[in-house]
C-alpha positions in Angstrom: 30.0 -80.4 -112.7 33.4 -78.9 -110.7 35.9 -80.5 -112.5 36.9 -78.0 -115.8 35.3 -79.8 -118.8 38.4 -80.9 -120.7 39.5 -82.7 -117.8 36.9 -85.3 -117.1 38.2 -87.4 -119.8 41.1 -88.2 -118.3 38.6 -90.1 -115.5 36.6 -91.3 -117.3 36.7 -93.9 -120.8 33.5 -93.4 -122.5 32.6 -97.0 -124.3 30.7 -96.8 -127.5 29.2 -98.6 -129.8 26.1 -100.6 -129.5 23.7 -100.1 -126.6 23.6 -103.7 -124.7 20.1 -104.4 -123.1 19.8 -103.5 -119.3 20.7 -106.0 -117.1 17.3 -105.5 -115.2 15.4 -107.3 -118.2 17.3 -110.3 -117.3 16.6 -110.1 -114.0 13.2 -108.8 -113.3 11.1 -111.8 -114.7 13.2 -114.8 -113.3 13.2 -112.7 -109.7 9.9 -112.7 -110.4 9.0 -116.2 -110.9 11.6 -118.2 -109.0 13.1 -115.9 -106.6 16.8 -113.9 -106.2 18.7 -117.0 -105.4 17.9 -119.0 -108.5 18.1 -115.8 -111.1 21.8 -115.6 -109.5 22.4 -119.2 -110.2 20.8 -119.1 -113.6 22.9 -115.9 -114.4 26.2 -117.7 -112.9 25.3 -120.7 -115.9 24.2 -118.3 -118.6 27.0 -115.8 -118.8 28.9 -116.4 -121.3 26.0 -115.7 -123.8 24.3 -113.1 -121.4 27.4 -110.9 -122.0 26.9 -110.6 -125.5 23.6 -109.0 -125.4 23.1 -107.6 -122.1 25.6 -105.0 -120.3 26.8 -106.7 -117.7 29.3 -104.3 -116.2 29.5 -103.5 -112.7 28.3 -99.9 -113.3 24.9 -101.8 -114.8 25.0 -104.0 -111.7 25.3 -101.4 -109.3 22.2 -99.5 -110.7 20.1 -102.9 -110.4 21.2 -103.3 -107.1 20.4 -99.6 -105.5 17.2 -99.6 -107.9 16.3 -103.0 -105.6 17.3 -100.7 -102.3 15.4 -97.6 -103.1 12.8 -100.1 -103.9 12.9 -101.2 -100.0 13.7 -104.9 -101.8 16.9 -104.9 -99.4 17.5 -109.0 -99.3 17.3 -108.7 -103.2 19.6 -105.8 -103.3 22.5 -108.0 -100.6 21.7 -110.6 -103.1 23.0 -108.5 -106.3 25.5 -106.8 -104.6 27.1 -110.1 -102.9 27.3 -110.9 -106.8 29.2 -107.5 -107.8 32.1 -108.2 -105.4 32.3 -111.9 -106.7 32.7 -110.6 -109.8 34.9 -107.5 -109.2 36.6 -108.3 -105.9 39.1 -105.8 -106.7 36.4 -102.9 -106.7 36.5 -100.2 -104.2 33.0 -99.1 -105.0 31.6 -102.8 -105.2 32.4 -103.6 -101.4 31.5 -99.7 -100.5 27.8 -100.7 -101.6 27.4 -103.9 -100.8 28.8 -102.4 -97.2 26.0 -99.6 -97.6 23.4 -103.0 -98.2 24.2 -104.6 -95.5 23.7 -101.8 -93.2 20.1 -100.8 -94.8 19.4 -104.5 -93.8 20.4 -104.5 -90.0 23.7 -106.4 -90.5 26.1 -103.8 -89.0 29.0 -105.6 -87.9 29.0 -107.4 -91.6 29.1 -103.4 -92.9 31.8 -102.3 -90.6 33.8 -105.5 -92.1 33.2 -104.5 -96.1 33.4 -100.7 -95.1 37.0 -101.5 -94.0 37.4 -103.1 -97.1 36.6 -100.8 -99.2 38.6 -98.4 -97.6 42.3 -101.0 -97.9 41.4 -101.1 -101.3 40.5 -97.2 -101.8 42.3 -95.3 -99.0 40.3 -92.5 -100.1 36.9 -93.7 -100.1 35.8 -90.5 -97.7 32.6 -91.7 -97.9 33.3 -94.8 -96.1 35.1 -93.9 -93.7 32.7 -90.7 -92.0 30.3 -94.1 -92.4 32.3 -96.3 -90.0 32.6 -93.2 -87.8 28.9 -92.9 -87.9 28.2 -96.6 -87.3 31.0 -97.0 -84.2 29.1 -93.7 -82.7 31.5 -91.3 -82.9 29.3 -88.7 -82.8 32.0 -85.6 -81.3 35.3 -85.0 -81.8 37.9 -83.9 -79.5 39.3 -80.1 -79.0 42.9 -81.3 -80.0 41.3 -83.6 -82.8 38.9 -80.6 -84.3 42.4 -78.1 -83.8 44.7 -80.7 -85.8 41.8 -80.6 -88.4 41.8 -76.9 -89.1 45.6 -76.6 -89.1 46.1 -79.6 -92.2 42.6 -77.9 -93.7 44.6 -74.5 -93.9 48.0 -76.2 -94.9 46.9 -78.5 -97.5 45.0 -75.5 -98.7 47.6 -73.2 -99.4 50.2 -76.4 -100.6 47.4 -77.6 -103.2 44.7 -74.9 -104.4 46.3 -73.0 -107.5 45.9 -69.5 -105.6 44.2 -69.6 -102.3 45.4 -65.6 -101.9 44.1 -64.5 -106.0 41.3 -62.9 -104.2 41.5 -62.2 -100.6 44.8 -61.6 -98.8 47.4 -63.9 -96.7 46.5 -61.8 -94.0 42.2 -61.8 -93.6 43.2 -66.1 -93.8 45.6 -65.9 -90.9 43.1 -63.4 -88.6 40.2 -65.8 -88.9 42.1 -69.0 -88.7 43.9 -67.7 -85.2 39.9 -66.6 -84.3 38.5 -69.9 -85.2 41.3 -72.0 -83.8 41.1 -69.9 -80.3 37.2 -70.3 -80.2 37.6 -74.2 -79.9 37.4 -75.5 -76.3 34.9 -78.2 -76.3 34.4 -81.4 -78.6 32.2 -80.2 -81.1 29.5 -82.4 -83.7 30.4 -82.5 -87.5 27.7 -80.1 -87.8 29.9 -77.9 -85.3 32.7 -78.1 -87.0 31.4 -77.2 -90.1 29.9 -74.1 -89.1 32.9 -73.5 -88.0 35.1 -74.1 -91.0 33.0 -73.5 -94.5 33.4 -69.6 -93.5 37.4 -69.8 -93.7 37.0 -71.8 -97.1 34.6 -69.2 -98.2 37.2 -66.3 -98.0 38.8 -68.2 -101.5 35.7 -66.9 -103.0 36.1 -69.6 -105.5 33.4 -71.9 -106.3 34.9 -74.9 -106.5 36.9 -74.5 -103.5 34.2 -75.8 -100.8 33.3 -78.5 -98.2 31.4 -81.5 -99.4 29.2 -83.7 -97.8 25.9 -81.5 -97.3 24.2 -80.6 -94.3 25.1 -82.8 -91.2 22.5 -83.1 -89.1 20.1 -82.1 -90.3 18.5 -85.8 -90.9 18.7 -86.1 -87.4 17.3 -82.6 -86.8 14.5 -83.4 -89.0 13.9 -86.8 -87.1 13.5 -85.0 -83.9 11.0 -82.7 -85.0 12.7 -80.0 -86.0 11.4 -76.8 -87.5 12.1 -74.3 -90.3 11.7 -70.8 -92.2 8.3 -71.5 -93.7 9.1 -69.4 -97.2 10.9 -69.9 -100.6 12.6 -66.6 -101.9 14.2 -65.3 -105.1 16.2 -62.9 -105.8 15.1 -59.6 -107.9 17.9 -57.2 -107.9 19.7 -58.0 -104.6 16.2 -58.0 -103.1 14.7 -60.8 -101.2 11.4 -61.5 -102.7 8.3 -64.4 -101.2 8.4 -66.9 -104.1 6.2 -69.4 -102.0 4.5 -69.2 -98.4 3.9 -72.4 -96.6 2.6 -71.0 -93.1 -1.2 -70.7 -91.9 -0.8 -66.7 -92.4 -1.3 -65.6 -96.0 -0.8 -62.0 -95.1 2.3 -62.4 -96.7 2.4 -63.3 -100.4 4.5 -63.7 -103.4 6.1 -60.8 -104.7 6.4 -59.2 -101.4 10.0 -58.2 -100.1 11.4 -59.5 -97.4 12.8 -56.4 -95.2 14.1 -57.9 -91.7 13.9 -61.7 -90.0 13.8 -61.6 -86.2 15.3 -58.0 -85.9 18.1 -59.1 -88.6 18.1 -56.2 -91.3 17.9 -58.6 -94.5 21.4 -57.7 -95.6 22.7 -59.0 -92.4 20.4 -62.5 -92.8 21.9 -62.5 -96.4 25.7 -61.8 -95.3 25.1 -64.4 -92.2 24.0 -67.1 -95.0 27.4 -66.1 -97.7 29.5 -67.2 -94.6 28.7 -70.9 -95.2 28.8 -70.6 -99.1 31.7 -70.8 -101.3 31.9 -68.2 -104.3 32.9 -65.7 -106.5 30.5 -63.1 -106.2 27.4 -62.3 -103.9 25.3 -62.7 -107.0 26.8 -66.5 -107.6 25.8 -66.9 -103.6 22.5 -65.8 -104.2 21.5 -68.3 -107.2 23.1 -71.0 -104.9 20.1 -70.2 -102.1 17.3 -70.2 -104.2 18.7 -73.4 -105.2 19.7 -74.7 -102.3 16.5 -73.4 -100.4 17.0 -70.4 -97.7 14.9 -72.3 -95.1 17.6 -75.0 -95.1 20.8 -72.4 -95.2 18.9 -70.4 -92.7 18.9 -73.1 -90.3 22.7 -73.4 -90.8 23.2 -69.8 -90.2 21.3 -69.3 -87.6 19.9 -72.3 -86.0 16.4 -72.9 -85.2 14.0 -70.4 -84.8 10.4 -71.2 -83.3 8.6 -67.8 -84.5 9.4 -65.2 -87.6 9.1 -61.8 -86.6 8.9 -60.8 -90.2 9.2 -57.0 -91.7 7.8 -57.5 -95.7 7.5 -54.5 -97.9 4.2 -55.0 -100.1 3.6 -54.0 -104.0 2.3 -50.9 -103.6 4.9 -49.8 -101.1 3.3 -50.2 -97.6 5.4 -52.1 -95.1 3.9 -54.6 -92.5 5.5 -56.2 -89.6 4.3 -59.8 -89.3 5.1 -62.5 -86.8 4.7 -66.4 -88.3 5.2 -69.5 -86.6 8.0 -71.7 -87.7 6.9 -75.5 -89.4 8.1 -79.1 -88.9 10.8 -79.8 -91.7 7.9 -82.5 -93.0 5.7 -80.2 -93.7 8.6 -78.2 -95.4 9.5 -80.7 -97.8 5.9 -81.8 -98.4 4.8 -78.4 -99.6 8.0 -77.5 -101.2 8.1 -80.3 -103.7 6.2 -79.1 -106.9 9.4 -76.3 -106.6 10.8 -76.2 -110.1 14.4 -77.2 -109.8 17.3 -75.1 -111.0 18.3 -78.0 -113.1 16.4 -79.7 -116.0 17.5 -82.5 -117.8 15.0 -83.1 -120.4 16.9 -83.1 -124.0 14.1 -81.9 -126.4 13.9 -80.8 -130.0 10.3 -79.1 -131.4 9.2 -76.6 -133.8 7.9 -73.4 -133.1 6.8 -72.3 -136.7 10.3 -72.5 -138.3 12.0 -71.8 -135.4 14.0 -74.9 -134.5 13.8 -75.0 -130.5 16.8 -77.6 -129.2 16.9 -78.2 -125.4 19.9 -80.5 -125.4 19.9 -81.4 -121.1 23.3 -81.3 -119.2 26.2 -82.1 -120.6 27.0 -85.5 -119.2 24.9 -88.8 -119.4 21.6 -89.1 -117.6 20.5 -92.8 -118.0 22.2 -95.4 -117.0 26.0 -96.6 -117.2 29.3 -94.1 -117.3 28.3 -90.0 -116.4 30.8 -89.1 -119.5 30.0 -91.7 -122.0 28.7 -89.3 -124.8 27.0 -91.8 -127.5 23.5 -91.1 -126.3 23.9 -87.4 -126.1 25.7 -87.4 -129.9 23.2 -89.6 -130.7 20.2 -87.1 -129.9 22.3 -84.3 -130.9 22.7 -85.8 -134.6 18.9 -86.9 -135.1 18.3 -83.2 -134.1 20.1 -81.9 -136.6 19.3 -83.9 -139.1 15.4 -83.4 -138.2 16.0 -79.6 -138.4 17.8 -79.6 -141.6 15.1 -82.0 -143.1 12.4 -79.0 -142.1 14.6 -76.5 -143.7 14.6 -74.2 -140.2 15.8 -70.7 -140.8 17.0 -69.9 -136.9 17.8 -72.3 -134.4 17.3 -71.6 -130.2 19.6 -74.1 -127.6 18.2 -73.6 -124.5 21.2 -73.7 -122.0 19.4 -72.6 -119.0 18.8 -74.3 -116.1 21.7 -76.1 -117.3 24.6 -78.0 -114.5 27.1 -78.4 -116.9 28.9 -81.2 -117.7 32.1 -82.2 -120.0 33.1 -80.8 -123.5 33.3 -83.9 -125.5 29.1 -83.5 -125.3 29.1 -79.4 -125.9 32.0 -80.0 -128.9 29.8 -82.2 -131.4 27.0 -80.0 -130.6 28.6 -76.6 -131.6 30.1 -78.1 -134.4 27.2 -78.1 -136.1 27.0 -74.3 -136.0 30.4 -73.2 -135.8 32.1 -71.3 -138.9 35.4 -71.9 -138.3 37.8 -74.0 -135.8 36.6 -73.4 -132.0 38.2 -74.1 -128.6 37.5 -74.0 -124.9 40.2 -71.5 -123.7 42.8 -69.4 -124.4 45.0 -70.2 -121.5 45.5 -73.0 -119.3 48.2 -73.1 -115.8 47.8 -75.6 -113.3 49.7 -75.9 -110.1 51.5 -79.4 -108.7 51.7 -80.5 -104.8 51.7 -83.3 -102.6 48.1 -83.9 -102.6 47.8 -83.6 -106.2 50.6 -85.6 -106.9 49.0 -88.6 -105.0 45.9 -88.4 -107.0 48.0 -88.3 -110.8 50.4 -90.7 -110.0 48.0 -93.9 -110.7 45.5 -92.0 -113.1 45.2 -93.1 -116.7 45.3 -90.1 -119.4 45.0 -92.5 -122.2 46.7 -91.1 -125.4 45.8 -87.6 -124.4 48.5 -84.8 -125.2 47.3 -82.5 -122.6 47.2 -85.6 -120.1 50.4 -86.5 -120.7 52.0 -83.6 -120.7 50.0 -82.9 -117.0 51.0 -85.8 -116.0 54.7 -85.7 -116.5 54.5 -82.0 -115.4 52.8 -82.5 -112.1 54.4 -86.1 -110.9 58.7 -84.1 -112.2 57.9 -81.0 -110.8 58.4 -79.5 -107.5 55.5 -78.9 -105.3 54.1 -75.5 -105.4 55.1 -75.3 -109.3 52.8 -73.7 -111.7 52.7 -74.8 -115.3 51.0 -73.6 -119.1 49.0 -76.1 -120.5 49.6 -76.6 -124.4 46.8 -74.3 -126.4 43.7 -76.3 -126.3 43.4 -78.0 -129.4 40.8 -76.7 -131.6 37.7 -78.8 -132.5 36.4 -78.7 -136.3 33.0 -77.5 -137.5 31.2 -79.9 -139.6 31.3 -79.5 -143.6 28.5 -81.8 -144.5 25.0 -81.6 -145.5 23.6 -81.2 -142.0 25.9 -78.2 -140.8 23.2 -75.6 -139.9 24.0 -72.2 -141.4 21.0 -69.9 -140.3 20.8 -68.0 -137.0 21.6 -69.3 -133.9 20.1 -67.6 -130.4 21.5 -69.6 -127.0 19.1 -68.8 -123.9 21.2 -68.6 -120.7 20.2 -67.4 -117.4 21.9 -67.6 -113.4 21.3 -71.0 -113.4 23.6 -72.2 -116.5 26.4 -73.3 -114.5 29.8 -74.5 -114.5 31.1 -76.2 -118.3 27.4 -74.6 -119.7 28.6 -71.3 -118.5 32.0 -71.9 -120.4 30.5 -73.0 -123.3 27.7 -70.0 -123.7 31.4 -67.9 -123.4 33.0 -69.8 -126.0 30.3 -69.4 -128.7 29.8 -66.1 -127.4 33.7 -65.3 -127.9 33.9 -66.7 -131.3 30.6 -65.2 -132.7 28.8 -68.4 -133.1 25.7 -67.4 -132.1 23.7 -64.3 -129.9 23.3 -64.8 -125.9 19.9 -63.8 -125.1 19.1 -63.7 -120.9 20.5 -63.5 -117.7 24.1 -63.1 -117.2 25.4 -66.7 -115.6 26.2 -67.1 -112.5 29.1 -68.9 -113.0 32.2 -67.3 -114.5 34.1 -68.7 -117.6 37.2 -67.6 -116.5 38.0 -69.0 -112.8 39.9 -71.6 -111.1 38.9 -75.1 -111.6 40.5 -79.0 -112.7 39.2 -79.9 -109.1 40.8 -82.5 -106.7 40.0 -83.2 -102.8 41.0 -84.3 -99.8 40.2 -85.4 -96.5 40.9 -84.2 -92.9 42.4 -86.9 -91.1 40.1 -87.1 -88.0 37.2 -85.9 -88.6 36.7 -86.9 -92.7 35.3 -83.9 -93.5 36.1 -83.8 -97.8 37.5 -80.3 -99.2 37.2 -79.6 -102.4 39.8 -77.1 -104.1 40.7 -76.1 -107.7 44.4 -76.4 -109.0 43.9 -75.3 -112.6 43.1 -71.8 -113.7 41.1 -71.5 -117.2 40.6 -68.4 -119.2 37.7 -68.0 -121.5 39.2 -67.4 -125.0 38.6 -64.0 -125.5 41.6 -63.2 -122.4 38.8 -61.7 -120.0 39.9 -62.6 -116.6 36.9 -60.2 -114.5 34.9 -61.9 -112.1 31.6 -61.5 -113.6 29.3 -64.6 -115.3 29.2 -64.7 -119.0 26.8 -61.7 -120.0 24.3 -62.0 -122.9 24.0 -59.9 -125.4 20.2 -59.5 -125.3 19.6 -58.8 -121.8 16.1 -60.1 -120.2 15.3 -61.0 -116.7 13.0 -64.2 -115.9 9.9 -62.5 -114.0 9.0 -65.2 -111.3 6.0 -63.8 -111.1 4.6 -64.9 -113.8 3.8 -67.9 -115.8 5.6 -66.3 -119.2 8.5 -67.8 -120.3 9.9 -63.9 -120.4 13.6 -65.0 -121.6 12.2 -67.4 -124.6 9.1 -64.7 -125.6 11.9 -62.6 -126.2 13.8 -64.4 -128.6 11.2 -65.3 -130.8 10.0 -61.7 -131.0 13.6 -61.0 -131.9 13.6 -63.6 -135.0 10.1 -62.5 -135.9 11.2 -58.4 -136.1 14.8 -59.4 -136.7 16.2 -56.8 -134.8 19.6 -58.8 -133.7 20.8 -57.6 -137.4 21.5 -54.5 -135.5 23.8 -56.3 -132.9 27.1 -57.2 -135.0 28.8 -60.6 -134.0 32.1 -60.6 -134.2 35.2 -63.2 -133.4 36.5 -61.6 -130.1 39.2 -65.1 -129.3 42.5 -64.6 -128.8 44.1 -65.4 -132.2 
């Protein structure tokens, strides 16, 4: 989640209120029985009573329709889609997928025409448009076209990100920009170009100032057989340890340390892979490539690689110099999928004796319908609450770890419960207004929203290149009532709680709501963020970049993640869940007494 938490309301208007019946339930049976074209007919006859009972919105739609695709039931899914842009012609999104439909079923020139529409109605449908470039074959782009590219990149850049130069000087941009733009004399593939440009949007050393779009070409890479690092790594103090081997040769196994790859000492592989990842620090970069998986970011760094001359340091010390052979990117993928994920977004509450144990997900919604519509996540968060007071818990765990973050109006109702006085996000807010920005605010909707409209006004009257204080961030209430838990609270966080979870971890932190116990974050809770993007106009490449700047509310401005105040590492090697064995043993011998939480906000 890259846009900063109190902004996402201004895109999005949660509906509330009584859950409607999927649209699917409608659907399914009469498919079913009688076919697509009938249960659209029957639908077409029955809507005015279908809409008061079953959600019927084109967000609901949509789902049916790319749950029909993923399903390979591709006519169905044309069907349903066909129906989305009768009934919201005016949809960007609707012609977008029922463009995306048409080309999963072979129709292509029918694709290219709804593409197009999308794209009149949406000028910055990005996604679109690399599609049409895709389908018409344009598969390199010129010296002159890749040049123009890089120069509006680096312009836009500087006109639009709140600070491009808060961390690495005017200067080390203008030296590699002249060295990239002089090494450009051929047409080069998107994949090319990338390569090419992620390291000069990497010197922000910002997080949320990065190229979208993933890794292009690597599908077709992957179709041709291509081959990759046969290992999955973690990181255990800056060292690069085997998590997982996937070759034929189980000399090497997990736990050992990975010393050299293919005469590259490893902090020249790790420094070769940080070129192609935007962040603030080299321990943000490394939780983003056990994430992201070092065979893929390998490959990006380095290209392919048929045999591993491996140096690994064992256990007990000895070193061994192994050489592996490379495996098919199927094979990859097949072996690599039991991988537990850096995210979880299971919302849980159990008992662990009278230890309340709340695992409340990410902080956006993860069924169906609008990302930022809260009512099933308040909805959880008050049965929890209400379960825990009725069996009278004495301490209460969240477990924020593995956590992507998400939007404050679901961390707010939560906190609430255990806050002891009136809490808020930040201390300071300044955001910056340009040409770029001012395209994107001038048609968005802020509602009745103080902060919005004051943005608003700010960013559309000022001059570009203006920077301006957002308001103090109005403070949200704790609860008074019955259910307001008043025993000890511990919050579990670890290098994986990320973006509005690391914020929120800072927040209760800041205001003494509650002990940190684990791994500091990588994330940090006071950084630039309030995201936008924009596109390069040939080759559609999407930038990402930040043009707020938050501060955590106790003033700390330092690059580092939020850092617990009971410090325990997860040990991969093991099955023990180190972080969460540690915080019960700390209830049980009470021994956080001895750590004094205090309100450390700026008043």
């Amino acid at each position: 989640m890259l846009i900063t938490a109190f902004l996402y309301t201004f895109y999005y208007s949660p509906v509330l209120g009584q859950t409607k019946k999927s649209i699917v339930e409608y659907f399914k049976p009469i498919v079913k029985e009688k076919g697509i074209a009938a249960a659209i007919t029957e639908y077409h006859q029955q809507r005015t009573e279908l809409i008061k009972s079953y959600d019927i919105s084109e967000g609901a739609l949509n789902d049916y329709g790319y749950g029909l695709m993923n399903g390979k039931k591709t006519n169905e899914a044309v069907e349903i889609f066909k129906l989305i842009v009768k009934e919201f012609p005016n949809s960007a999104n609707a012609w977008d997928s029922f463009a995306e439909a048409n080309m999963l079923a072979g129709n292509k020139d029918i694709a290219i025409k709804y593409y197009e529409k999308s794209i009149e109605l949406n000028p910055r449908n990005y996604g679109a448009m690399k599609m049409l470039n895709k389908i018409k074959g344009k598969i390199k782009f010129s010296v002159q076209e890749v040049k123009q590219d890089l120069q509006y990149l680096y312009k836009t850049l500087e006109e639009s990100h709140y600070n491009l130069y808060m961390h690495t000087k005017k200067e080390v941009f203008d030296k590699e920009f002249m060295k990239i733009n002089n090494s450009i004399n051929d047409s080069l593939t998107m994949l090319q170009i990338k390569k090419l440009v992620a390291p000069f949007v990497g010197l922000a050393k910002h997080g949320h100032c990065r190229l979208e779009g993933g890794l292009d070409g690597f599908d077709e890479y992957r179709r041709n057989n291509g081959t990759l690092f046969p290992f999955d790594i973690f990181f255990q103090n800056g060292r690069v340890m085997i998590e997982a081997n996937y070759s034929n040769n189980q000399d090497i196994v997990k736990g050992d340390e990975i010393l050299s790859i293919n005469g590259r000492a490893i902090e020249k592989v790790k420094a070769g892979i940080y070129r192609h990842l935007s962040g603030e620090s080299d321990y943000n970069k490394n939780s983003k490539i056990e994430d992201i998986r070092i065979a893929f970011l390998y490959w990006l760094a380095y290209g392919e690689e048929k045999v591993y001359d491996i140096i690994v340091k064992k256990a007990n010390g000895r070193k061994i110099n192994i050489k592996i052979n490379a495996i098919p990117v199927s094979d990859f993928l097949k072996n690599s999928v039991n991988k537990n994920e850096s995210t979880s977004r299971k919302r849980e509450l159990k008992f662990i004796g009278n230890v309340a144990y709340l695992h409340p997900g990410p902080f956006y919604n993860i069924g169906q319908g609008e990302e930022y519509n809260n009512s099933e996540f308040v909805k959880f968060i008050n049965s929890s609450f209400a379960e825990i007071a009725k069996n009278k818990a004495a301490d209460l765990i969240i477990d924020i770890r593995n956590n992507p973050g998400g939007d404050d109006s679901f961390t707010n109702p939560m906190v609430a419960y255990f806050a002891t006085k009136p809490f808020h996000f930040y201390s300071k807010f300044s955001y910056r207004t340009s040409r770029i920005t001012k395209e994107i605010w001038k048609d968005l909707n802020v509602g009745d929203n103080t902060l919005g409209i004051e943005m608003k006004k700010n960013i559309l009257s000022g001059k570009d290149g203006d920077r301006f204080y957002g308001k103090e961030s109005m403070k949200y209430q704790p609860r008074t009532d019955s259910l307001k838990f008043k025993g000890n609270v511990f919050v579990l966080i670890d290098r994986y709680t990320w973006s509005a979870a690391t914020g929120v971890a800072a927040m209760i932190q800041d205001f003494g709501f509650a002990y940190l116990i684990g791994e500091e974050t990588s994330d940090t809770p006071s950084s630039c963020g309030a995201t936008h993007s924009f596109i390069l106009p040939n080759t559609i490449i999407s930038v990402t970049y930040p043009k707020g700047y938050t501060i955590r509310p106790n003033g700390n401005t330092s690059l580092r993640g939020t850092v617990p105040d009971f410090k325990v590492m997860d040990n991969v090697l093991t099955q023990k869940d180190e972080i969460l064995d540690y915080a019960l043993k700390l209830i049980k011998e009470k021994k956080y007494k001895t750590h004094k939480m205090t309100d450390k906000s700026i008043k």
